[in-house]
N, C-alpha and C positions, 0 to 999 in steps of 0.2 A: 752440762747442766741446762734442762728446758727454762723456760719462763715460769711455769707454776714452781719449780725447785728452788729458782733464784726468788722469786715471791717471799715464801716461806721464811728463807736462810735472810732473808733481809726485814721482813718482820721480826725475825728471833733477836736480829743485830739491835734494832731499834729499841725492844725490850728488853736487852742485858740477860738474854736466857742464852747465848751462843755459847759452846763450848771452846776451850783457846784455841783448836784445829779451825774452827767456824769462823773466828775474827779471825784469824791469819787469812782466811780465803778470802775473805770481803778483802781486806787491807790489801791485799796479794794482786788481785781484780782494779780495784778501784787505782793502783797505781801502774797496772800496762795499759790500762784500757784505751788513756789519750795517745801512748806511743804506739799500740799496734794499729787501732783507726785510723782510715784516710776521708772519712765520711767529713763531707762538710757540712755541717748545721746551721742554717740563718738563725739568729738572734730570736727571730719571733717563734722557731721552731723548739728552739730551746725552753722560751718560756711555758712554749707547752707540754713540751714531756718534763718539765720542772713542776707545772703543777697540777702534772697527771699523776706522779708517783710521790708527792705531798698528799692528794688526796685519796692516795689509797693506801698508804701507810694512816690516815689519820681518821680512816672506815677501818682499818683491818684489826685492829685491836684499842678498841675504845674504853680499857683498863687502863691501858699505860700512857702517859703523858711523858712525853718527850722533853716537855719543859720541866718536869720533875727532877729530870737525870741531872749529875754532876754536868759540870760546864766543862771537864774534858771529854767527857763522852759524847757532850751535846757537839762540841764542836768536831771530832770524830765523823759523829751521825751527817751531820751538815756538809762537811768535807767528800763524805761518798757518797751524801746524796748530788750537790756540786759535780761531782764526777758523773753521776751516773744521767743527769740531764742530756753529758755530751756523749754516754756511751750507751744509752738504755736504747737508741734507735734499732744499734745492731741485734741487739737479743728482739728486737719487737719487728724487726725486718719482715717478717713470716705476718704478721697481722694487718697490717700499713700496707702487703702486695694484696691481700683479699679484699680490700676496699675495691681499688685498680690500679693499674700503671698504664699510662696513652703513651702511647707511641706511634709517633711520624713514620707509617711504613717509609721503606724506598727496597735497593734491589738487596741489601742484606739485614734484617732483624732477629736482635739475639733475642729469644721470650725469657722473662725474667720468670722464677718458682711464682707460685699460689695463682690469685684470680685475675687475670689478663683482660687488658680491655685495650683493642688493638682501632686504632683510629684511623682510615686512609683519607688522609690530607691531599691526595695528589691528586691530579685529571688521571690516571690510569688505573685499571682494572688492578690486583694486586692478589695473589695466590698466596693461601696460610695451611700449611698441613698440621691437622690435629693429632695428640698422641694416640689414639685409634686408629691413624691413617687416613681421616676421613677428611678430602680436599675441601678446601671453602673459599673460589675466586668471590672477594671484597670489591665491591665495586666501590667506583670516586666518590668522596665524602659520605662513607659507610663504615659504620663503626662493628664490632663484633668481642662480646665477653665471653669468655669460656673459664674454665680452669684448668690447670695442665695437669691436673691428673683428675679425670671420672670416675665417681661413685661408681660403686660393683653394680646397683643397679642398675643405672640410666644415665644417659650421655646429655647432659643438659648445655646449652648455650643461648644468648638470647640477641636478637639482632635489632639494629637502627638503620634503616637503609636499602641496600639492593645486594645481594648476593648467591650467589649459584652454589650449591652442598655437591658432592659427589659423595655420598654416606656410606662408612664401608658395613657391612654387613653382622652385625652382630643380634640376634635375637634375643639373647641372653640382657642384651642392656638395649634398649630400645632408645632413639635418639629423638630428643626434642629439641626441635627452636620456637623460643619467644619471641613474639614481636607485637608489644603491648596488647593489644587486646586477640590476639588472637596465637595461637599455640598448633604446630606443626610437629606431626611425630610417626617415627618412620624406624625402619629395622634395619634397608640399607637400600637406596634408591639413589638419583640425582633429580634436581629440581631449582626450581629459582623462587625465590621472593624478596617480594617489592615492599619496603615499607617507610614511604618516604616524608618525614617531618610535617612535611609541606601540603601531602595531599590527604583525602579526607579517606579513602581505602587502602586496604592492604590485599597485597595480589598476593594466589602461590599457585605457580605452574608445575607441571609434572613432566620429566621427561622421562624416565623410566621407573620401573616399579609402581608401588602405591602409597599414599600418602593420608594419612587420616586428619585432617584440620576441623578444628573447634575454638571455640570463646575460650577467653581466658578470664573465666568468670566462676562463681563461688556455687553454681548452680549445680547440679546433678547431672550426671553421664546423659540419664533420660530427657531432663529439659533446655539444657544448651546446646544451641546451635551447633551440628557438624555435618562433615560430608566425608567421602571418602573418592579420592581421584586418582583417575585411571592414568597413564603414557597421553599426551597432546591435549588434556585439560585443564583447567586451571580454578581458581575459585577470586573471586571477589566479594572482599568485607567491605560495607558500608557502616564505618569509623560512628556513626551519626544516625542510623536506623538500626544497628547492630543485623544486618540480615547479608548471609551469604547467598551470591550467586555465580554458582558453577555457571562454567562459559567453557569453550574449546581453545588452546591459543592460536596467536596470529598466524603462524605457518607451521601447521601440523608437520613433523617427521616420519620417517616408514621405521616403526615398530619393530617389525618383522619383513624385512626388503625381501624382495623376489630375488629367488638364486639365480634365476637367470634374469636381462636386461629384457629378452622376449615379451617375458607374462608381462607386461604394459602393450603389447601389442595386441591389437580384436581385429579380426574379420567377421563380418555378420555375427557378433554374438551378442548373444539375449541378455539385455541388459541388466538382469540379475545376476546373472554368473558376474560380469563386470561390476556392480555392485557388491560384490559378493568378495570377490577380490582385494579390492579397493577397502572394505572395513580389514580383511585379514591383515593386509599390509599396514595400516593406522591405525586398529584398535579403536575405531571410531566407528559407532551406529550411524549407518544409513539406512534412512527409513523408504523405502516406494510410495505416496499418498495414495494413489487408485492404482485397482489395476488393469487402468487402461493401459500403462504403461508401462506394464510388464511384459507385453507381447514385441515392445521393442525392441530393435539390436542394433548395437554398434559399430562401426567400423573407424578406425582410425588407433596411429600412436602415439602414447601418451608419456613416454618415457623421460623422465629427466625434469618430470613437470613438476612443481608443489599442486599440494590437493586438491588446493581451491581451483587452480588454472587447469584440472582435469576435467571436476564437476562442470566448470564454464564449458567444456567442448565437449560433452557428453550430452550437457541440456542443449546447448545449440542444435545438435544433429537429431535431435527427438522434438525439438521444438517447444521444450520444457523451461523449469529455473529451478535452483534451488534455494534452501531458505535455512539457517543454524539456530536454532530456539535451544536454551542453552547447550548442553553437549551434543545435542543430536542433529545430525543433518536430514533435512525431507527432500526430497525430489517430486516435484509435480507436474503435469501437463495434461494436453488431450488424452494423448494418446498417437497412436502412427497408423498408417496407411500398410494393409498386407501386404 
């Protein structure tokens, strides 16, 4: 029997419409319910599912007065309502996990049914796989709610904190993370975001695939704030001017690595080809400012370098610098000698 059945059958009990199958089932009920429970109830818990179901028995049929009825039925009524203070948890089990349940990760947690709300307490990183399959390391004092089972349409979860998604791939339901004012939503990528109590933005970097982030606002497709970000970018909300700024992250990765260790190695080449390279491998625009500096060529290897420590030995040898204005890198200088 669901909750809305038991509802019913115990509104019928209270108005003396049951049939004698009817009262035997309540009476039947109300007398195993304390010997199969192992559920412990505090006192102050009790008094409130005591007069949760007082006052919905005394909303649900406001013909029938309770205090009309004979005084064995009233006392009957009384008796399994009495009872059902200490057993109405279990049937409401399912509505009481939709609120949330916190739990202390550590190295084993069992997820309870309905709406999970997982807290890591600890100094360490902490890995949760979703029923979609789709990883989510939890970083320290980062909380994370989902539900164990998503809508047919869309994979919704909403985050406090820092955590890194591995999203497995499903178009059909498309996945969203909240994180107060701002909203993240993806088909199946990996990515990180920052959204920390304490500070005044919210970061989301991309490391593979794409990511479309916007306001979590009442506003129109058209007039709120969005962007859409590429593999080694990332976006910053200011919490307090409401304005995103795409940025690049701190140490770009290779997208697309060279099959062989070689292609980071130039002899005399035109420093466009090696610009040229350099974006294919990071999926990151690099722009030439003049083209005096296109007549330049590079020699040197670069292998095993992060991007930025490339750019530095490439501007040195040209006599250049370059410069990141949000996602895009420029390269400037003279120019080089024939």
């Amino acid at each position: 029997m669901n909750q809305y059945d038991f509802d019913l059958l115990l509104k019928k009990y209270v108005a003396g419409e049951c049939t004698p199958e009817e009262k035997q089932q309540i009476q039947d009920w109300s007398e195993n319910t304390l010997a199969e429970t192992r559920i412990i109830i505090a006192p102050s818990e009790k008094n409130i599912i005591r007069k949760r179901i007082w006052k919905r028995l005394s909303g649900a049929n406001r013909k029938v007065s309770i205090f009309g009825m004979p005084w064995v039925k009233l006392g009957m009524a009384a008796s399994v309502l009495i009872t059902l203070a200490y057993g109405a948890l279990m049937l409401q089990k399912t509505s009481v996990l939709k609120k949330t349940t916190e739990l202390t990760l550590g190295a084993q947690t069992i997820l309870p049914k309905g709406n999970i709300e997982l807290k890591n307490t600890s100094d360490k990183s902490h890995k949760v796989v979703l029923e979609d399959g789709t990883e989510v390391t939890l970083q320290a004092q980062s909380s994370l709610s989902y539900p164990e089972h998503f809508d047919s349409k869309a994979r919704i979860v909403h985050l406090s904190g820092e955590a890194f998604f591995n999203v497995t791939k499903n178009p059909a339901r498309p996945f969203f993370v909240y994180t107060g004012q701002l909203v993240t939503r993806v088909l199946g990528t990996s990515f990180n975001i920052k959204s920390l109590n304490s500070a005044k933005s919210i970061e989301v970097s991309v490391v593979t695939g794409r990511v479309s982030v916007y306001e979590n606002s009442k506003k129109t497709a058209r007039t709120r704030n969005g962007i859409i970000l590429n593999p080694n970018q990332k976006i910053r909300f200011d919490i307090d001017k409401k304005v995103l700024v795409p940025e690049l992250v701190e140490e770009p990765i290779a997208v697309h690595p060279p099959e062989k260790k070689a292609s980071f190695i130039f002899e005399e080449t035109p420093l466009p080809e090696v610009i040229a390279i350099l974006q294919q491998v990071y999926g990151v625009e690099i722009v030439l400012e003049n083209s005096a500096i296109e007549r330049c060529v590079f020699t040197g290897d670069i292998n095993d370098l992060p991007l930025y420590s490339q750019l530095r030995l490439i501007c040195k040898s040209i006599s250049g610098n370059y410069e990141l204005r949000g996602t895009t890198l420029f390269i400037s200088g003279d120019g080089c000698r024939n």
